[in-house]
C-alpha positions in Angstrom: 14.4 49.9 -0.9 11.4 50.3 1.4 11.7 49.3 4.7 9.3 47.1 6.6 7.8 48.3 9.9 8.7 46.4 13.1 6.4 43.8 14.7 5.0 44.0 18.4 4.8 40.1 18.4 6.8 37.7 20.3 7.6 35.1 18.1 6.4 31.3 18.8 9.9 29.6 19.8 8.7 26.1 18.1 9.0 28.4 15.0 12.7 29.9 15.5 13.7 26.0 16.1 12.0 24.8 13.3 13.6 27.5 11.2 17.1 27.1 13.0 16.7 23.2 12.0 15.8 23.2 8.6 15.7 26.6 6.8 11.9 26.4 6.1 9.1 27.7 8.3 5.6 27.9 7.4 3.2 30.5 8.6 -0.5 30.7 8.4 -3.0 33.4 8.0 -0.2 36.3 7.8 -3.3 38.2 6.1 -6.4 37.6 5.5 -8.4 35.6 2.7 -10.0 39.4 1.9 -6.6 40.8 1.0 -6.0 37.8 -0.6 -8.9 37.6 -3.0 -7.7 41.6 -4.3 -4.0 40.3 -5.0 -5.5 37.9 -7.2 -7.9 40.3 -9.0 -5.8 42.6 -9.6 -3.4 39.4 -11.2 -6.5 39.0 -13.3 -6.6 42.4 -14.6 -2.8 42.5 -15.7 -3.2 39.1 -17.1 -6.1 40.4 -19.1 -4.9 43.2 -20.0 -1.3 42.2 -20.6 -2.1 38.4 -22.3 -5.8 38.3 -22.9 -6.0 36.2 -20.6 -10.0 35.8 -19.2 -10.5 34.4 -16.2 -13.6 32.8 -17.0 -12.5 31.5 -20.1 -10.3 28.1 -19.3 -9.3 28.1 -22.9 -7.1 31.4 -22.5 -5.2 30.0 -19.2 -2.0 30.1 -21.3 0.7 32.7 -20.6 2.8 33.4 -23.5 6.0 33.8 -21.3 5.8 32.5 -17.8 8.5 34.5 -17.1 6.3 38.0 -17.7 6.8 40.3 -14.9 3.4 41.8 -14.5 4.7 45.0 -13.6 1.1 46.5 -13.6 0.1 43.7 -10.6 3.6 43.6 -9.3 3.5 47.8 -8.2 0.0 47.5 -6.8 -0.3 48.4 -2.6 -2.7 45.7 -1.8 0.6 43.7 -1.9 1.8 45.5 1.4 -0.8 43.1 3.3 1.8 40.4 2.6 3.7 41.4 5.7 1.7 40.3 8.6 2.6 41.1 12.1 3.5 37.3 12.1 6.0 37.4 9.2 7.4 41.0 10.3 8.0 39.5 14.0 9.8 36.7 12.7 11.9 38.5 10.3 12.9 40.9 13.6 13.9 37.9 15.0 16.1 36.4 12.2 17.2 40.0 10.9 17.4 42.9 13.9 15.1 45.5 13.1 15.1 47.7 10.2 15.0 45.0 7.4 14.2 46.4 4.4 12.8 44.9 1.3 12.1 45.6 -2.7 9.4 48.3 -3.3 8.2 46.1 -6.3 7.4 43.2 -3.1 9.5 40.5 -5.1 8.5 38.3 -8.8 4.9 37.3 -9.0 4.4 33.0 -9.4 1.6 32.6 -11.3 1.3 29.6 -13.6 -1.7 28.0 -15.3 -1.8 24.3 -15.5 0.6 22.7 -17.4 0.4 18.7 -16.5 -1.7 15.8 -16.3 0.5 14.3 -13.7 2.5 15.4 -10.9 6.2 14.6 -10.3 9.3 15.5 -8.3 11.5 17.1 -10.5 15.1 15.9 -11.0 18.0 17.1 -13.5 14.7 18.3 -15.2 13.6 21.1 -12.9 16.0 23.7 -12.1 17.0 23.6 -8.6 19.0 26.0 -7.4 19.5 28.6 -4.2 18.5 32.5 -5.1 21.7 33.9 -2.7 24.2 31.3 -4.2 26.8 30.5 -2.2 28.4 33.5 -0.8 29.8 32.5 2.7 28.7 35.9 4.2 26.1 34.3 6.4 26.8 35.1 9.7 24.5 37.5 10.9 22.1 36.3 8.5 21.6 38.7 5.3 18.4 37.9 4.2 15.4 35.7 3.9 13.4 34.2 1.1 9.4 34.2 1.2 7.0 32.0 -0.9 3.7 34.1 -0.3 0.5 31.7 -0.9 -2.4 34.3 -1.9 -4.7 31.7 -3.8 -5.5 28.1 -3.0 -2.4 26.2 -4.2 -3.1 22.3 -3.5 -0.9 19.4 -3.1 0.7 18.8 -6.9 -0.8 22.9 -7.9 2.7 23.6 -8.9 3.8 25.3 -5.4 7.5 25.4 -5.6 9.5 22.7 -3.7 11.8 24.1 -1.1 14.7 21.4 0.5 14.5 21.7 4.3 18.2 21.0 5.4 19.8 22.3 2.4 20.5 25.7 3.6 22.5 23.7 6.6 24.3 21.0 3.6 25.4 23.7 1.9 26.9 25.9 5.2 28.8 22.9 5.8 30.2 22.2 2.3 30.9 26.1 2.0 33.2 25.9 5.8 34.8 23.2 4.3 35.6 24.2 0.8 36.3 28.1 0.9 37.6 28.5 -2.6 34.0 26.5 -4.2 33.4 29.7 -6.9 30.1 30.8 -6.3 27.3 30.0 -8.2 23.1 29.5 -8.1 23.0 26.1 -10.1 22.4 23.1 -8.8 24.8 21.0 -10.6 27.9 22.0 -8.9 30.1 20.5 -6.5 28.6 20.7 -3.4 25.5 19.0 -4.8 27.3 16.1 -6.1 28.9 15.4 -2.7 26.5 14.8 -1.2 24.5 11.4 -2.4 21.1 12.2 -1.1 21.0 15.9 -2.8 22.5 14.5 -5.9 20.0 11.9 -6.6 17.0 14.5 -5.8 18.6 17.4 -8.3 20.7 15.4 -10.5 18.6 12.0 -11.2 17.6 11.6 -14.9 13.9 10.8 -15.1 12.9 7.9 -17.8 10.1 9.5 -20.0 8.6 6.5 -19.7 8.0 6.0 -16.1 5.0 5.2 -14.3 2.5 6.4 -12.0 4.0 4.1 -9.4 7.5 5.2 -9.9 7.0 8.4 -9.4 4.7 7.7 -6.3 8.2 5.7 -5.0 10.4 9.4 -5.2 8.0 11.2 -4.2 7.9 8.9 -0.8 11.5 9.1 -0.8 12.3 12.8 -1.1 8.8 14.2 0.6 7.1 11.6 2.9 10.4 10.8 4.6 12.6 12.7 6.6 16.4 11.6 5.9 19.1 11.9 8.2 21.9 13.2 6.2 25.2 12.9 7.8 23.0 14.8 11.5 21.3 17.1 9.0 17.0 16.0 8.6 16.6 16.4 5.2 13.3 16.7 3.0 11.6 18.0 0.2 8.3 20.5 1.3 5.8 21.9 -1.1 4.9 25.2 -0.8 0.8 24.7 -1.3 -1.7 26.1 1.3 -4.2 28.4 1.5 -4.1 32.2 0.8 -2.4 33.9 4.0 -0.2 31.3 4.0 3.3 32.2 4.1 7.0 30.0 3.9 9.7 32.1 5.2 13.1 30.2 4.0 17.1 30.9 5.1 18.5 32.5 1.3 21.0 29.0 0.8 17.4 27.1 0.6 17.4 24.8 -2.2 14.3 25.3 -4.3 12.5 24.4 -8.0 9.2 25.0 -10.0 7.4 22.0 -10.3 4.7 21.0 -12.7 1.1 22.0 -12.2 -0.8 19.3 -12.5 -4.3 21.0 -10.8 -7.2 22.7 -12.2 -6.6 25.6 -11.0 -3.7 28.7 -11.7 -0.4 29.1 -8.9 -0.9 32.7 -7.0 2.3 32.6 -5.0 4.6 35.7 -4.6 8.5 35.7 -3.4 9.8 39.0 -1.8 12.7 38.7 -0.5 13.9 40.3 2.8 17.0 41.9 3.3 18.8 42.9 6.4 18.6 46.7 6.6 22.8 47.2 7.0 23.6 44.9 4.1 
């Protein structure tokens, strides 16, 4: 483990609430759109040389195994730039000082295109939380971060977080100590509760249209729910590079399709409490 100098910054309290609130806080320009651009060339490279994949070439945007770890791209130092005085100030804040995390900087999320329309995933997309539900959460132990370093849009495949959930799931977990553990969506503290049950559980007709999937969309992202005191909704992690979601380790999230023009550059280190 490698661990993380401390931040001089006083973190924005509208942040800590946010956080506090929902699980999810977005932070912009953590680095700059210069580091940026040399994560994703040196992406390019290890897709080239790994896949034969050309950047200039459309008609090799096709990874044999999404799941490929990139190891060349994943080791390189540009990757350091990641942790921004703003992201290392909040993680002081959530963590103490001395959090540490992976020297490999967490999995590398980068996906070509792969739909010609955009929809909110349901039984189909595997939602799940990366810490599963281990009730040691108090002090917090870690944090998740979705790391935008090239232009993700709205419906670019940036992965779908559940504000709320990380709170849902404390709840159910005080309440029902003996749950076993587990990182799936599709056990019981989903199916308790209705609203997270119908976002991760719902089947989706094949044959559904445009305007149906406009309606869940409206449901799960445009609207905040109040669930049982808990505001609940569905945010995309898109942005521009710098961009940075910092998210409590119960956060519910999933891959959704990408339905742009243009490849997912996100990144997900996670961020560990240095005494854990």
């Amino acid at each position: 483990m490698t661990v993380v100098l401390r931040s001089r910054l006083a973190v924005d309290e509208s942040t800590l609430e946010t956080f506090a609130e929902t699980g999810v806080a977005k932070l912009r320009k953590v680095f700059s759109a210069e580091d940026a651009e040399l994560m994703r060339d040196v992406v390019w490279r290890d897709l080239l040389h790994s896949e034969g994949v050309h950047r200039e070439d459309r008609t090799t945007w096709r990874r044999a195994s999404p799941r490929r770890k990139l190891a060349r791209a994943k080791r390189d130092p540009i990757f350091r730039a990641m942790f921004g005085a703003t992201l290392r100030a909040l993680a002081d804040a959530l963590l103490g000082e001395g959090w540490v995390t992976s020297a490999a900087f967490g999995n590398l999320l980068v996906d070509f295109p792969d739909a010609r329309r955009w929809h909110l995933p349901g039984r189909d997309g595997f939602w799940h939380s990366d810490f599963g539900n281990d009730p040691r959460m108090d002090p917090l132990p870690g944090l998740r971060a979705f790391v935008v370093f090239g232009d993700v849009p709205p419906g670019g495949g940036g992965t779908l977080l559940v504000a709320g959930s990380a709170r849902m799931i404390s709840r159910f977990v005080e309440a029902h100590p003996d749950v076993p553990r587990s990182h799936r969506a599709a056990v019981a503290w989903h199916r308790s509760i209705p609203w997270l049950r119908d976002l991760t559980l719902s089947e989706l007709p094949s044959g559904r249209s445009h305007e149906d999937d406009e309606a869940r969309r409206r449901r799960f992202m445009d609207t905040v729910t109040d669930v049982d005191g808990i505001p609940a909704r569905v945010v995309e992690a898109c942005g521009r590079p710098g961009d940075v979601y910092v998210c409590h380790p119960w956060t519910i999230h999933c891959k959704p399709p990408n339905a742009s023009d243009r490849p997912r550059f996100l990144r997900a280190p996670t961020l560990v409490r240095g005494n854990w």
